[in-house]
C-alpha positions as CSV (number, residue, x, y, z in Angstrom):
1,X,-12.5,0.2,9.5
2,X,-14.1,-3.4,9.1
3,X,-16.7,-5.5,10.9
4,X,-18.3,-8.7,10.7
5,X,-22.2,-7.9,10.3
6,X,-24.0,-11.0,11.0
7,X,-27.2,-9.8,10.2
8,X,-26.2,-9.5,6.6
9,X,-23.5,-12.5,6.9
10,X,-20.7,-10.3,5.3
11,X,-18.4,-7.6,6.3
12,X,-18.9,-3.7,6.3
13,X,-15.2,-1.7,5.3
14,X,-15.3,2.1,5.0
15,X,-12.6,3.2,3.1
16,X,-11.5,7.1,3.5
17,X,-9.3,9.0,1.2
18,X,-8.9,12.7,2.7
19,X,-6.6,13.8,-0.9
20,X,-9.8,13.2,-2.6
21,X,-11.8,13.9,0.6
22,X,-14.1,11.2,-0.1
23,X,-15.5,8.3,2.3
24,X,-17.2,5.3,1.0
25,X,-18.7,2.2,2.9
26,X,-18.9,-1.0,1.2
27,X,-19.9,-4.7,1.6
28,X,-17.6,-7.5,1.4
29,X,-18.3,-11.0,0.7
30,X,-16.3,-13.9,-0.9
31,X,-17.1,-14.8,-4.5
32,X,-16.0,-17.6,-6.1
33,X,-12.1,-17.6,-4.9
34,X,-12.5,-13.9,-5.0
35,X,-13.0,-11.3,-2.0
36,X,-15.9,-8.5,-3.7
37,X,-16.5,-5.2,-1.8
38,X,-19.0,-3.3,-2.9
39,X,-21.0,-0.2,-3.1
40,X,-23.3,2.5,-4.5
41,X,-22.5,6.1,-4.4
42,X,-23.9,9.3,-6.5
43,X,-21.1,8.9,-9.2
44,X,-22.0,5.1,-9.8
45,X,-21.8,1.6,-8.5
46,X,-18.0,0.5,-7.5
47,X,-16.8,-2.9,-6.8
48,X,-13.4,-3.7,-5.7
49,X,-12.0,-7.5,-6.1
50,X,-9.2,-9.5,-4.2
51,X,-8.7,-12.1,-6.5
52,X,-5.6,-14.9,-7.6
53,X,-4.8,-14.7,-3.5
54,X,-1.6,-16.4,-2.4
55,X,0.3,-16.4,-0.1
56,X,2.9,-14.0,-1.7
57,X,0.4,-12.2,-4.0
58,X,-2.8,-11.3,-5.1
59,X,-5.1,-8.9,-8.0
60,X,-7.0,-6.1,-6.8
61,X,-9.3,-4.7,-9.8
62,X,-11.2,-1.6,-9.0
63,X,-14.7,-1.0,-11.4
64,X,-17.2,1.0,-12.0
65,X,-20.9,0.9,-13.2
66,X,-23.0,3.8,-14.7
67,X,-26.3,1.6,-15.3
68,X,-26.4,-0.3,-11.5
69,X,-24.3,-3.0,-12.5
70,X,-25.7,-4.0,-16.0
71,X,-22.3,-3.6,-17.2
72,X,-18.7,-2.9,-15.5
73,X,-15.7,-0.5,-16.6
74,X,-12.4,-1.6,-15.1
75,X,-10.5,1.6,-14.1
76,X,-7.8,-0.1,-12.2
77,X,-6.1,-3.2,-11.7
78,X,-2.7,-4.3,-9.5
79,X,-0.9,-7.2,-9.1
80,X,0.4,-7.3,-5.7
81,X,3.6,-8.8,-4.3
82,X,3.5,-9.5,-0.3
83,X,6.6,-7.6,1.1
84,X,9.7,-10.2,2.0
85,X,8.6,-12.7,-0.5
């Protein structure tokens, strides 16, 4: 699920992933040439980032920080190929 909020002039995403059964709501906004959701939980801080966006690709890089966002981990990355192209 995603909005617009315009109170905080960026979007609200929930992402839900019933294997792990874990929901988490984050806030997107653009950075740079980059698309940043982000959000604090109990196990850390995560921030997911849409970045090198093309019209037939893009990164996503998932992190995580332990000391609220001093310094990041990178647990994930993925370079993405659009389907058909």
């Amino acid at each position: 699920m995603r909005f617009f909020d315009e109170q905080l002039d960026a979007w609200r995403s929930t992402w839900i992933g019933p294997g792990r059964r874990m929901v988490r709501a984050f806030v997107a906004r653009p950075v740079g040439d980059a698309i940043v959701l982000s959000g604090r939980f109990d196990d850390g801080d995560v921030r997911w980032s849409f970045s090198e966006i093309t019209q037939s690709s893009f990164q996503w890089c998932n992190e995580v920080s332990l000391d609220r966002g001093r310094t990041w981990r990178l647990q994930q990355m993925f370079a993405a190929r659009r389907a058909g192209t």
